[in-house]
Gaussian input, Z-matrix of N, CA and C with variables (Angstrom, degrees):
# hf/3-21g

backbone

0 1
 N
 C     1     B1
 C     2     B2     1     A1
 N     3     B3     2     A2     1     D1
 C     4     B4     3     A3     2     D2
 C     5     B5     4     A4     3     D3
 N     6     B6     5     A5     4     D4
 C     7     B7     6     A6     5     D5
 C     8     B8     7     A7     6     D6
 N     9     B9     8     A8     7     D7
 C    10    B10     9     A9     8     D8
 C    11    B11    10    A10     9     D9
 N    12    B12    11    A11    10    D10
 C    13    B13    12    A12    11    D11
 C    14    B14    13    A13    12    D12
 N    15    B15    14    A14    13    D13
 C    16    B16    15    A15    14    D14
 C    17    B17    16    A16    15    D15
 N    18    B18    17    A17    16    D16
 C    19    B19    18    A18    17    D17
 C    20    B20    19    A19    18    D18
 N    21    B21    20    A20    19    D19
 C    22    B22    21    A21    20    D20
 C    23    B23    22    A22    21    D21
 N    24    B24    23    A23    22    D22
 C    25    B25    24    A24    23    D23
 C    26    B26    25    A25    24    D24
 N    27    B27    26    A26    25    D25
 C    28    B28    27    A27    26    D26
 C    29    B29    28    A28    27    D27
 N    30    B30    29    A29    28    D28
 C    31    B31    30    A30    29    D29
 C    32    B32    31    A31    30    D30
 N    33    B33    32    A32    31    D31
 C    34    B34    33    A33    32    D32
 C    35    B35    34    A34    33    D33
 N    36    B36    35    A35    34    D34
 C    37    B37    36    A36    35    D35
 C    38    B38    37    A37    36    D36
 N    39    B39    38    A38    37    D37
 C    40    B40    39    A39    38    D38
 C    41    B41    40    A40    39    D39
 N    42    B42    41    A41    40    D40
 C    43    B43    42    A42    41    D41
 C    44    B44    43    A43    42    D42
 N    45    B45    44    A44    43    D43
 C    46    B46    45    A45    44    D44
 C    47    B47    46    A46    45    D45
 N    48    B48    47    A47    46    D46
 C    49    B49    48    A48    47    D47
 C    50    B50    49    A49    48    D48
 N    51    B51    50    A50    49    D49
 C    52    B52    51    A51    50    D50
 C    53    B53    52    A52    51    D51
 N    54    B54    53    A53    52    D52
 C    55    B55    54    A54    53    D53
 C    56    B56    55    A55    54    D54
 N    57    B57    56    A56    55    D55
 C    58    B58    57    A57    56    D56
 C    59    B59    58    A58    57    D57
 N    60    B60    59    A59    58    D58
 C    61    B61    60    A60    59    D59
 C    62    B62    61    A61    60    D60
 N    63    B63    62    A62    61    D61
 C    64    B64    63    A63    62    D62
 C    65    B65    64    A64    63    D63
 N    66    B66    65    A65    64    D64
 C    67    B67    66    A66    65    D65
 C    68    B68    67    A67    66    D66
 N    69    B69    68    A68    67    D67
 C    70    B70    69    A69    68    D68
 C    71    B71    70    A70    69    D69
 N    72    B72    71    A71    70    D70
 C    73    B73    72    A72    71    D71
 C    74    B74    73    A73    72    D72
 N    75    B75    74    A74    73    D73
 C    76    B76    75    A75    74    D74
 C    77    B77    76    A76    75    D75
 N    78    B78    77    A77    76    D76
 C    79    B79    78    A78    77    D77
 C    80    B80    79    A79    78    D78
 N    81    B81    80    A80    79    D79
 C    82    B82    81    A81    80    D80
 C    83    B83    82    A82    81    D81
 N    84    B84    83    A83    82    D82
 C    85    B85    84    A84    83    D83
 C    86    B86    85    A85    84    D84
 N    87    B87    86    A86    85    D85
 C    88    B88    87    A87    86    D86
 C    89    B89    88    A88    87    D87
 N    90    B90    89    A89    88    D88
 C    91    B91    90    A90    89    D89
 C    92    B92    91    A91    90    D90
 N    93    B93    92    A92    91    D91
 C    94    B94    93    A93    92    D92
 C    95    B95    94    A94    93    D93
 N    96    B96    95    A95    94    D94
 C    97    B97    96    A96    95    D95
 C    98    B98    97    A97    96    D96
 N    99    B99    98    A98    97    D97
 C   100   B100    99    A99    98    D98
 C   101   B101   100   A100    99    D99
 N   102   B102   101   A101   100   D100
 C   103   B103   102   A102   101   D101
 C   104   B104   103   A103   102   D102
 N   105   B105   104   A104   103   D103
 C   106   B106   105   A105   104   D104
 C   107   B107   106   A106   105   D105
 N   108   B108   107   A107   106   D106
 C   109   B109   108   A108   107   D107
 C   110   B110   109   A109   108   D108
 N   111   B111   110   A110   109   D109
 C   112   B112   111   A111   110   D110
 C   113   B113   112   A112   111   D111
 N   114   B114   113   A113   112   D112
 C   115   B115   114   A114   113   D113
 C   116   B116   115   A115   114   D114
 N   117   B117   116   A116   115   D115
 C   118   B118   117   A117   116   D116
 C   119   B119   118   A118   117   D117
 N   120   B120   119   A119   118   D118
 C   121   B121   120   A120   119   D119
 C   122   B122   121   A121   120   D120
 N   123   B123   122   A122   121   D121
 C   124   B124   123   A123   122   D122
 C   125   B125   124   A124   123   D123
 N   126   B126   125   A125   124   D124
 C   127   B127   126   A126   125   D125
 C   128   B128   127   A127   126   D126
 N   129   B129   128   A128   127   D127
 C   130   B130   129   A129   128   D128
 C   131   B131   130   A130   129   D129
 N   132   B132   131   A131   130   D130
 C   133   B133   132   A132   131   D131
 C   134   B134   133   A133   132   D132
 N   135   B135   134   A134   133   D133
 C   136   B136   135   A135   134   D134
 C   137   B137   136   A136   135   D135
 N   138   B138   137   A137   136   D136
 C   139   B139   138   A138   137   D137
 C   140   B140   139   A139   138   D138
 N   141   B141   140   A140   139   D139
 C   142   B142   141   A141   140   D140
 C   143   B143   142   A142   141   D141
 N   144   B144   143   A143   142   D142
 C   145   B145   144   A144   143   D143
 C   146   B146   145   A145   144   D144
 N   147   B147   146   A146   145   D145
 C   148   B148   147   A147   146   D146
 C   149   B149   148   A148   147   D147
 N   150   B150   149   A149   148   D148
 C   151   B151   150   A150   149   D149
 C   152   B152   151   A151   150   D150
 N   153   B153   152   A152   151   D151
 C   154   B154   153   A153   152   D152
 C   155   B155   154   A154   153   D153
 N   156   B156   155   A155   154   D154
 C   157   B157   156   A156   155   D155
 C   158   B158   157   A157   156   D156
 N   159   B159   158   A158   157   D157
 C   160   B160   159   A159   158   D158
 C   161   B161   160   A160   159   D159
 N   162   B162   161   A161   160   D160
 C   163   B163   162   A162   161   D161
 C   164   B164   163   A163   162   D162
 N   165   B165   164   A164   163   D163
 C   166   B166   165   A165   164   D164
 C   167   B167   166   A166   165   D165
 N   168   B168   167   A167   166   D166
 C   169   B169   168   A168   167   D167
 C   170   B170   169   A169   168   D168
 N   171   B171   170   A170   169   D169
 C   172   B172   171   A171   170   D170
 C   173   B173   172   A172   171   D171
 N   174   B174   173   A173   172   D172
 C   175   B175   174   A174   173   D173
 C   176   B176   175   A175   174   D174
 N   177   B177   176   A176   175   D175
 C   178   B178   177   A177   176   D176
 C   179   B179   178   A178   177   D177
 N   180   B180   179   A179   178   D178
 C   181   B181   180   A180   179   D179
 C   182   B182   181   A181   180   D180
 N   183   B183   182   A182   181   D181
 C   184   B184   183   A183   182   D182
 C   185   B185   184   A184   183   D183
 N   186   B186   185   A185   184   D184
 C   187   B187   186   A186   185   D185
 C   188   B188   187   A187   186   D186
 N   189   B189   188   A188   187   D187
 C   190   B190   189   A189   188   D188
 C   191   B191   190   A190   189   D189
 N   192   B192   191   A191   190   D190
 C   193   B193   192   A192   191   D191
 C   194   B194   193   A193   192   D192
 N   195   B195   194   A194   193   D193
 C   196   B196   195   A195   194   D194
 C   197   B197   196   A196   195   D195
 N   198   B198   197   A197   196   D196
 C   199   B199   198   A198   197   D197
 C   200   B200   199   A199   198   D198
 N   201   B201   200   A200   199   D199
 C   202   B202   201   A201   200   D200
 C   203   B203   202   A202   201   D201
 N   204   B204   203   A203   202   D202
 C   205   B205   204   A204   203   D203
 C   206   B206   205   A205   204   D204
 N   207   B207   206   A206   205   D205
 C   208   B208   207   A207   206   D206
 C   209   B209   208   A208   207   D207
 N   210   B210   209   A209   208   D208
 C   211   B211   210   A210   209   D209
 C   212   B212   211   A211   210   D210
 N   213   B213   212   A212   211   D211
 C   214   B214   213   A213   212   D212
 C   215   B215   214   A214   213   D213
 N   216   B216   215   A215   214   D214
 C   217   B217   216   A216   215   D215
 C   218   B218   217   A217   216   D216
 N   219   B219   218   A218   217   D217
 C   220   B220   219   A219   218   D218
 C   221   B221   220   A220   219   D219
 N   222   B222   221   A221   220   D220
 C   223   B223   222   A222   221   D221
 C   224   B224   223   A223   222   D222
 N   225   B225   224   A224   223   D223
 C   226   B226   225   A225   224   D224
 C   227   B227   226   A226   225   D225
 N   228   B228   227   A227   226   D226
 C   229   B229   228   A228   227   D227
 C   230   B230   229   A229   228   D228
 N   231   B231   230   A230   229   D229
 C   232   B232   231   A231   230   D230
 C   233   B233   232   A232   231   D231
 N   234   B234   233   A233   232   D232
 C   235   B235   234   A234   233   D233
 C   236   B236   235   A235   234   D234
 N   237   B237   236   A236   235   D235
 C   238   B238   237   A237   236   D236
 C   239   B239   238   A238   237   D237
 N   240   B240   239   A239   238   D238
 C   241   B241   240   A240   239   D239
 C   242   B242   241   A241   240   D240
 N   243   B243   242   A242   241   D241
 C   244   B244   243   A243   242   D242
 C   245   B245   244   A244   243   D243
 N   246   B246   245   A245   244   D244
 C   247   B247   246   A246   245   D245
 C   248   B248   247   A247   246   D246
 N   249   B249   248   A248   247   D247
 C   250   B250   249   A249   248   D248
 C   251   B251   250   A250   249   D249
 N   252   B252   251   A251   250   D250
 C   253   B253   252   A252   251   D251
 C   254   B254   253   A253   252   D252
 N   255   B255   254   A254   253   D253
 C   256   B256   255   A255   254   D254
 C   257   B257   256   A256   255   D255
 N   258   B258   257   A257   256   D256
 C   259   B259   258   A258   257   D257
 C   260   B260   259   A259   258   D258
 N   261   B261   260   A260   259   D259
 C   262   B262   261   A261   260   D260
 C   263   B263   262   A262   261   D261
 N   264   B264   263   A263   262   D262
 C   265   B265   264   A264   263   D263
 C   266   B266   265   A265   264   D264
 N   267   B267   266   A266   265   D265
 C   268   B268   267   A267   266   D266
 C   269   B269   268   A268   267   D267
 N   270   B270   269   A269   268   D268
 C   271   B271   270   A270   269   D269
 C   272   B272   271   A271   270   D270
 N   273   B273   272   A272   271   D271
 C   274   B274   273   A273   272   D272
 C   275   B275   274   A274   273   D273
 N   276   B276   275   A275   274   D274
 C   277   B277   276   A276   275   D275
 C   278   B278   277   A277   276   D276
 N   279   B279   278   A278   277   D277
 C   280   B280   279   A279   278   D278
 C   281   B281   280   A280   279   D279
 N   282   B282   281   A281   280   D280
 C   283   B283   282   A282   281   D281
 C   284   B284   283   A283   282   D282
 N   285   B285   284   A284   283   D283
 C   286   B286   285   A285   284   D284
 C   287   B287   286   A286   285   D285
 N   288   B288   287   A287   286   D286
 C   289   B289   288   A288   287   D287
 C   290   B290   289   A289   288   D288
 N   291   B291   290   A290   289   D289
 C   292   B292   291   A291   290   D290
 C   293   B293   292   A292   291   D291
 N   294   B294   293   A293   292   D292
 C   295   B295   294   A294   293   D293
 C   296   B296   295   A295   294   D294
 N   297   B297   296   A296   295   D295
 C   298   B298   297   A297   296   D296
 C   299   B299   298   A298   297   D297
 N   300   B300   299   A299   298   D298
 C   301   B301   300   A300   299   D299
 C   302   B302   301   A301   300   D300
 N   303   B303   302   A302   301   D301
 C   304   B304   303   A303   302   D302
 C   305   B305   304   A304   303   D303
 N   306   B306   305   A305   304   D304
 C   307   B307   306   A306   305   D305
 C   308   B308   307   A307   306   D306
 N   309   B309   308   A308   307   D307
 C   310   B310   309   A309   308   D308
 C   311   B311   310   A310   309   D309

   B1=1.4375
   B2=1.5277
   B3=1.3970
   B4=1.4651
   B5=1.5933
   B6=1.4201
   B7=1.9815
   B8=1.7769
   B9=1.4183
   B10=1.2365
   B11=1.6661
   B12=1.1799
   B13=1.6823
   B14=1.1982
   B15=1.5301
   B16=1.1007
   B17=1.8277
   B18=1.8889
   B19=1.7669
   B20=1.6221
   B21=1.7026
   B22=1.3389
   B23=1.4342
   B24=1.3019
   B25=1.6511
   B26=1.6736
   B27=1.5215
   B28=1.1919
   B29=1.4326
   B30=1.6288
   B31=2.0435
   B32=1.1951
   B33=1.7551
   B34=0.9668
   B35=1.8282
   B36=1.4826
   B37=1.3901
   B38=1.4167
   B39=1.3183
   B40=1.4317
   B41=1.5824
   B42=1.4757
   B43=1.3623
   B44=1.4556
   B45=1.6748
   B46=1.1728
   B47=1.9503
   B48=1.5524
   B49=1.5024
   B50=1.6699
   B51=1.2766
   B52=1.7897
   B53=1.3389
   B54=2.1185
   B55=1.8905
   B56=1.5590
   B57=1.0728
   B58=1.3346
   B59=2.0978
   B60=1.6883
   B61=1.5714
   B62=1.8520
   B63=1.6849
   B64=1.3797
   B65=1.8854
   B66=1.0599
   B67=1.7614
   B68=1.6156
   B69=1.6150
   B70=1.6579
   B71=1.4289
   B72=1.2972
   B73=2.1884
   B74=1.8355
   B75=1.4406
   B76=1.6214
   B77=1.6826
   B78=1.3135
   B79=1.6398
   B80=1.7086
   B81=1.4099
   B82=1.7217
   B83=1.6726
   B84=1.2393
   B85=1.6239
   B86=1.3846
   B87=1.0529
   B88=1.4579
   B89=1.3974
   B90=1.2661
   B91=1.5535
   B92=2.0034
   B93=1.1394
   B94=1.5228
   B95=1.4345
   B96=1.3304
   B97=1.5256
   B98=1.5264
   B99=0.9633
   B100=1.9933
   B101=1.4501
   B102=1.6205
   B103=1.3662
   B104=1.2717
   B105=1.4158
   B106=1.4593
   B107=1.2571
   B108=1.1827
   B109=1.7488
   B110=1.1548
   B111=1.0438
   B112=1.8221
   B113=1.2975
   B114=0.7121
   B115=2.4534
   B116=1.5319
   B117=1.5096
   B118=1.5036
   B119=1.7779
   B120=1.7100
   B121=1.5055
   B122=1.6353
   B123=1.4216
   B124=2.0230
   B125=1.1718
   B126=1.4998
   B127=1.4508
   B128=1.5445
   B129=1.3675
   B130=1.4428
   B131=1.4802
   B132=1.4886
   B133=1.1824
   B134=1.8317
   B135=1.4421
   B136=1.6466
   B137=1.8292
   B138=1.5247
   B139=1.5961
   B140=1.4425
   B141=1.2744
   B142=1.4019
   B143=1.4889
   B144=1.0443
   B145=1.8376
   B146=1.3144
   B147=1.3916
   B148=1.1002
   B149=2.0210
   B150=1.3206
   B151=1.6402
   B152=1.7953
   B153=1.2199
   B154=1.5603
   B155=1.0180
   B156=1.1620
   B157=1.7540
   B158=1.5511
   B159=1.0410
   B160=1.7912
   B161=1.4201
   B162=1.7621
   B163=1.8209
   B164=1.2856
   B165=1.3451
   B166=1.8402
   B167=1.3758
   B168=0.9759
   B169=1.4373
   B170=1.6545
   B171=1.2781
   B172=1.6887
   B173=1.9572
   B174=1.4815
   B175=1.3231
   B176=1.7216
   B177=1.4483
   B178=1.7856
   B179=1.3385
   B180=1.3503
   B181=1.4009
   B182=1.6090
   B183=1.0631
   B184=1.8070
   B185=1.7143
   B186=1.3494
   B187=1.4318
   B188=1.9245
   B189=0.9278
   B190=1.9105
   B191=1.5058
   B192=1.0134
   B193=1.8388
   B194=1.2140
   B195=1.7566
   B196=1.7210
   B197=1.5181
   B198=1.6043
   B199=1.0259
   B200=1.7910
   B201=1.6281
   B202=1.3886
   B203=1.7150
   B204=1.3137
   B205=1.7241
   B206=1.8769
   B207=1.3734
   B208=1.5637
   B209=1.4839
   B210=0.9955
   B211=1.7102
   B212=1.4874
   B213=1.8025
   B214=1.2283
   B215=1.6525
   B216=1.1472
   B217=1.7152
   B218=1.1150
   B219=0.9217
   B220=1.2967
   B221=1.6540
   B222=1.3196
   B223=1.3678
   B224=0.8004
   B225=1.4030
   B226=1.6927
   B227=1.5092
   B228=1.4058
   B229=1.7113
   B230=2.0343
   B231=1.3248
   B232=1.6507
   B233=1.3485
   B234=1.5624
   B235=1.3637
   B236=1.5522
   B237=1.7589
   B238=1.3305
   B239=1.6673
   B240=1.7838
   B241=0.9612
   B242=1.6361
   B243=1.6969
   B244=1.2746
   B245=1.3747
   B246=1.5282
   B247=1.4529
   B248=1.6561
   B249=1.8072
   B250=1.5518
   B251=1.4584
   B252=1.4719
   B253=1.5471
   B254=2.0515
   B255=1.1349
   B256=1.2442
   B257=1.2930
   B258=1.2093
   B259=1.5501
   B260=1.7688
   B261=1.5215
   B262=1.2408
   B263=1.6973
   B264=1.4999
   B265=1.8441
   B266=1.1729
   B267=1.6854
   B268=1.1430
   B269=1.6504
   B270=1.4258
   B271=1.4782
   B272=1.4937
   B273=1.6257
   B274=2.1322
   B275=1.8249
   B276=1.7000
   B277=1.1452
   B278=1.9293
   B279=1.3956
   B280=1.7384
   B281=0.8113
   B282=1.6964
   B283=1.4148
   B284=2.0671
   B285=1.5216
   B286=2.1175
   B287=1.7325
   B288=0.9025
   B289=2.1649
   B290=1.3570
   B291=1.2663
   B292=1.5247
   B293=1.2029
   B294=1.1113
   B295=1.9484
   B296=1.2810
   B297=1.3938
   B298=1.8093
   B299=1.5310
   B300=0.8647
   B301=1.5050
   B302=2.1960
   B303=1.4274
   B304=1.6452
   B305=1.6204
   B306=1.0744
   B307=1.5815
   B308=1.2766
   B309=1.3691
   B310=2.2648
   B311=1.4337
   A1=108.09
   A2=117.57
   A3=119.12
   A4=104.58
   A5=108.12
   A6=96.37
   A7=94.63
   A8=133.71
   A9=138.76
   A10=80.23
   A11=124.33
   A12=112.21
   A13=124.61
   A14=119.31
   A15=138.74
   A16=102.76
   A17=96.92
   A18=104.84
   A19=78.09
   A20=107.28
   A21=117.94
   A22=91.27
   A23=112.14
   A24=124.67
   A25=119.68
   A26=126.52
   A27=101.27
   A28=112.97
   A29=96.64
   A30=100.93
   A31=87.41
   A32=156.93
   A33=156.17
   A34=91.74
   A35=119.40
   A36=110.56
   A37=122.54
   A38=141.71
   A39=132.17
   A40=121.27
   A41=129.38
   A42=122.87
   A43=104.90
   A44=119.48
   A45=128.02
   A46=76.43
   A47=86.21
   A48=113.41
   A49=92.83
   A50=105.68
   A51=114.17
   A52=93.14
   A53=93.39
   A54=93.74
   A55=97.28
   A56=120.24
   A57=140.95
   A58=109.16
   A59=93.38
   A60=107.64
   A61=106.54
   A62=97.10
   A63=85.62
   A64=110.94
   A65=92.67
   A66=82.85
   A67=93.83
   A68=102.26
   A69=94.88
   A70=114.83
   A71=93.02
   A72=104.56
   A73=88.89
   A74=108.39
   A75=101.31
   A76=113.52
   A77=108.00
   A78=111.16
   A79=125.90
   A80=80.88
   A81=93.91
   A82=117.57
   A83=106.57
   A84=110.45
   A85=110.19
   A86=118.42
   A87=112.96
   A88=110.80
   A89=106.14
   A90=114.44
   A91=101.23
   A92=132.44
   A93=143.59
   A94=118.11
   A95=109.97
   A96=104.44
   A97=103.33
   A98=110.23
   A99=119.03
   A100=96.18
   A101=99.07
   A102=111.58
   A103=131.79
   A104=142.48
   A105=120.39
   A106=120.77
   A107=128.32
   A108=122.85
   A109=116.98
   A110=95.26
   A111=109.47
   A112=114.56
   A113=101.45
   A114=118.10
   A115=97.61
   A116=108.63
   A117=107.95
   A118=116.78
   A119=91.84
   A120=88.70
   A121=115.86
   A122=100.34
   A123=106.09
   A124=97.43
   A125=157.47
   A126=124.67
   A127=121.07
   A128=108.88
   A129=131.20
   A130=105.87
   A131=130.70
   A132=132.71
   A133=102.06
   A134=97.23
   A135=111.16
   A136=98.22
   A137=80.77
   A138=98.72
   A139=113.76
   A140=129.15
   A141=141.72
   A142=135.60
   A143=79.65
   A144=93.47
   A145=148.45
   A146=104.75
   A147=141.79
   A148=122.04
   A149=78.62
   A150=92.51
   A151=103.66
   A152=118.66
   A153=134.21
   A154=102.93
   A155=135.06
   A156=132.18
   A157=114.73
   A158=114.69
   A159=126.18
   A160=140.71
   A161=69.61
   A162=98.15
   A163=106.85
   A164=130.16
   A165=116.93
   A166=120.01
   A167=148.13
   A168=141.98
   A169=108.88
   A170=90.94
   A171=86.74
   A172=104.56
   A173=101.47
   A174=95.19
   A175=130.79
   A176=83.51
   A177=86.28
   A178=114.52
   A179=135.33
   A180=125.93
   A181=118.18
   A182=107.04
   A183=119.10
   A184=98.09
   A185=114.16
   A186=105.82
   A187=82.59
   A188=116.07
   A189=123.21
   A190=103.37
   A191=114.60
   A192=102.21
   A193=107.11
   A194=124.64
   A195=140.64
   A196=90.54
   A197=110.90
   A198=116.28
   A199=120.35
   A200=111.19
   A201=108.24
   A202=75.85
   A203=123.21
   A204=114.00
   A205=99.29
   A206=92.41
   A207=96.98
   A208=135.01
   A209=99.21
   A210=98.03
   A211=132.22
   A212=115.88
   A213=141.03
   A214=105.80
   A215=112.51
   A216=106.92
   A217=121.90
   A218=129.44
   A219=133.80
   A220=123.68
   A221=159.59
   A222=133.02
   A223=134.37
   A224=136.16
   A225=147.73
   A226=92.42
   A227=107.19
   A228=117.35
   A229=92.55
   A230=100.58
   A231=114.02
   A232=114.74
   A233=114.24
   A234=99.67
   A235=122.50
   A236=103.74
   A237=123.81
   A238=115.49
   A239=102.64
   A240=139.09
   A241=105.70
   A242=104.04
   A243=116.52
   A244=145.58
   A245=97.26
   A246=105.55
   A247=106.96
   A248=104.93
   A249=105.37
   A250=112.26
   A251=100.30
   A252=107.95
   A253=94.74
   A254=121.65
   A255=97.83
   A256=129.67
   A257=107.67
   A258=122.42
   A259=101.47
   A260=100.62
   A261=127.65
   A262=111.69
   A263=112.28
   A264=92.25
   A265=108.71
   A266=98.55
   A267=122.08
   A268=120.47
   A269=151.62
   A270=119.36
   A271=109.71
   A272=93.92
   A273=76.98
   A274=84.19
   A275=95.41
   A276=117.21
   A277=103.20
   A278=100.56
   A279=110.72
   A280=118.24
   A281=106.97
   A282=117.22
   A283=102.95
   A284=97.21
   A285=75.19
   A286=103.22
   A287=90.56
   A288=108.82
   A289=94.46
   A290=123.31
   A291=114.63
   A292=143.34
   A293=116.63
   A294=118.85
   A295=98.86
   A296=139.88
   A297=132.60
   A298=92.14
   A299=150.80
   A300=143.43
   A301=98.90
   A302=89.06
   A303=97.72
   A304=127.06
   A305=118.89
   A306=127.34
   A307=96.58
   A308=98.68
   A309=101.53
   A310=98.87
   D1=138.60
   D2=-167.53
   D3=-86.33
   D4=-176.23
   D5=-177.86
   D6=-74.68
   D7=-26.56
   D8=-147.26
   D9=-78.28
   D10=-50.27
   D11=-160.31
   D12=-72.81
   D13=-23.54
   D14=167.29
   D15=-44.49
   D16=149.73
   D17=-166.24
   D18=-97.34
   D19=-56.64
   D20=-140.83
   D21=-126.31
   D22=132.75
   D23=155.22
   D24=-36.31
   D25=176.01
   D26=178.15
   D27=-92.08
   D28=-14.60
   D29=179.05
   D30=-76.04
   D31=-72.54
   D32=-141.53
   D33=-51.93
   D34=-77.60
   D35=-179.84
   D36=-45.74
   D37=-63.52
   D38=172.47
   D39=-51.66
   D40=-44.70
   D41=-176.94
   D42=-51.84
   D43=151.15
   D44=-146.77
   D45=-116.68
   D46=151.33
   D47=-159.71
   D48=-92.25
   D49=131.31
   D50=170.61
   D51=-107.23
   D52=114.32
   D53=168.00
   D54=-92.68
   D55=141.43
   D56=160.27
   D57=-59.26
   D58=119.83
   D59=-175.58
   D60=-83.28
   D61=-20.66
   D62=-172.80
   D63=-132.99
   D64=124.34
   D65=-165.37
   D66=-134.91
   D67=176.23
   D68=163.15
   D69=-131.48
   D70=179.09
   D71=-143.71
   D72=-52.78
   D73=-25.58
   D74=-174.66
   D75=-71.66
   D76=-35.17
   D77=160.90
   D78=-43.08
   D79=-73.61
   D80=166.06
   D81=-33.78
   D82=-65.78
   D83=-178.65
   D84=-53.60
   D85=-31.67
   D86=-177.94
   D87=-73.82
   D88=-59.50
   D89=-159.48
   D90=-81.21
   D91=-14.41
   D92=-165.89
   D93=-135.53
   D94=16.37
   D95=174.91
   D96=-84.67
   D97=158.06
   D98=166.54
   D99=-122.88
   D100=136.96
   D101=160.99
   D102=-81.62
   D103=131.21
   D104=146.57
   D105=25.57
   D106=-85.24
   D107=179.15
   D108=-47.69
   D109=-44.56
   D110=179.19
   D111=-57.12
   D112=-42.54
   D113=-179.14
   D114=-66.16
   D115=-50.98
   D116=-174.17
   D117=-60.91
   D118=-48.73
   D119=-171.99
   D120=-58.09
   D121=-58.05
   D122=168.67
   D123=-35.92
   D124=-41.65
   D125=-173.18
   D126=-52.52
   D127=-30.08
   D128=176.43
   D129=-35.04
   D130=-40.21
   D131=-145.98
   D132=-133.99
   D133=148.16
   D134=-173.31
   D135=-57.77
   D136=149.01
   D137=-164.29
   D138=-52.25
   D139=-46.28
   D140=154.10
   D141=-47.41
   D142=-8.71
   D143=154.53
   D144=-117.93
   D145=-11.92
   D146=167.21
   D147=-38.58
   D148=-34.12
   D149=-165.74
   D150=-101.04
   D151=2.02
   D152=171.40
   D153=-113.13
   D154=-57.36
   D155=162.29
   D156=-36.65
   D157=-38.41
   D158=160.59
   D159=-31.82
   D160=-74.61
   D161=171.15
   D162=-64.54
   D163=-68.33
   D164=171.19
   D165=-47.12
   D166=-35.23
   D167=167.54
   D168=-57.44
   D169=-46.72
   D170=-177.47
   D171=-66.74
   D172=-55.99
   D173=178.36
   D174=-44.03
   D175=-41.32
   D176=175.36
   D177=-73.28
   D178=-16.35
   D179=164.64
   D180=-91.61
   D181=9.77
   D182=173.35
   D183=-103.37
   D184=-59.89
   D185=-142.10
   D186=-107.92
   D187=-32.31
   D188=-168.75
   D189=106.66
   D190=-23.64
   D191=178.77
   D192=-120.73
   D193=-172.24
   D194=-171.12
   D195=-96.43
   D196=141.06
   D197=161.45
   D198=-84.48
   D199=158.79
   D200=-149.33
   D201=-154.05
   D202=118.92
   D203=-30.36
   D204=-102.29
   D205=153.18
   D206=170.74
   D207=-61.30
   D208=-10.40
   D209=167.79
   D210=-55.11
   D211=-14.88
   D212=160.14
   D213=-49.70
   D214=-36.25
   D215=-161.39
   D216=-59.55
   D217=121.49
   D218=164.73
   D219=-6.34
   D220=71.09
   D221=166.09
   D222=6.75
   D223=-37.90
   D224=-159.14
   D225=-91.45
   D226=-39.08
   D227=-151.83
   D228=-73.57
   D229=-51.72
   D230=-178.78
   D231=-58.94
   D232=-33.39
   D233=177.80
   D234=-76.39
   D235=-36.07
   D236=171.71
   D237=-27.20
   D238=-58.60
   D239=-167.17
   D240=-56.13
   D241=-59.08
   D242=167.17
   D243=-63.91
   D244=-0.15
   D245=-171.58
   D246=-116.91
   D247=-16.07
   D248=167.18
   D249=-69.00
   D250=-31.05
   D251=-165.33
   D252=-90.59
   D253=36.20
   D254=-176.93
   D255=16.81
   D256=79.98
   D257=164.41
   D258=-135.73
   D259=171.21
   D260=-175.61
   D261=-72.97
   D262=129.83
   D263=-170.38
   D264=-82.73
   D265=141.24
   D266=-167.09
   D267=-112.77
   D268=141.45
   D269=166.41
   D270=-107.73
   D271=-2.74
   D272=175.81
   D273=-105.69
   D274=-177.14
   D275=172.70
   D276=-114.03
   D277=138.14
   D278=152.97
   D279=-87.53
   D280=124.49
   D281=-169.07
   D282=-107.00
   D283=130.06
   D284=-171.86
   D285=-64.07
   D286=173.72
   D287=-163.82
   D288=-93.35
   D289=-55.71
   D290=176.79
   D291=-47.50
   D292=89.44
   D293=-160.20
   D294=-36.09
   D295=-46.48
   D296=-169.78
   D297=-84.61
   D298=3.82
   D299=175.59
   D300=-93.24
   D301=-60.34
   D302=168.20
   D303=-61.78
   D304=-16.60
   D305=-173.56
   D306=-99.64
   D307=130.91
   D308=164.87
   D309=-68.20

């Protein structure tokens, strides 16, 4: 891979991501909204996963990579998450069990 193809540097990929505990509802919307497509495509996938499939999409268009591991997130951020996606509120996240299900 040339330097041009590269997303992320190699410090950019290894340094560990600080999620922010306190933000405001205008943060959130920005950085955690799902669109329409987005609502549609997650139907694709069992209900319990839906809401981890989320959080990495969102993460990777905030930070460029998957967060590792999501249990850091914020509450506010998961329910947000959970309530676009119609689901039940939740404060942990399900993470799938299958290491190739969990690995990009």
């Amino acid at each position: 891979m040339t330097a041009k193809e590269q997303f992320l540097s190699n410090r950019q990929r290894y340094q560990p991501i600080s999620l922010p505990q306190h933000f405001s509802d205008e943060e959130m919307t920005r950085d955690w909204a799902l669109s329409e497509s987005d609502r549609q495509e997650f139907e694709r996938y069992r209900k319990n996963s839906r809401l981890s499939i989320a959080i990495q999409i969102c993460a990777v268009r905030l930070y460029g990579r998957f967060l590792n591991p999501v249990h850091d997130l914020s509450p506010h951020i998961v329910d947000y998450l959970g309530q676009q996606l119609d689901l039940p509120p939740s404060l942990a996240v399900e993470v799938p069990e299958r290491e190739a299900t969990e690995r990009p």
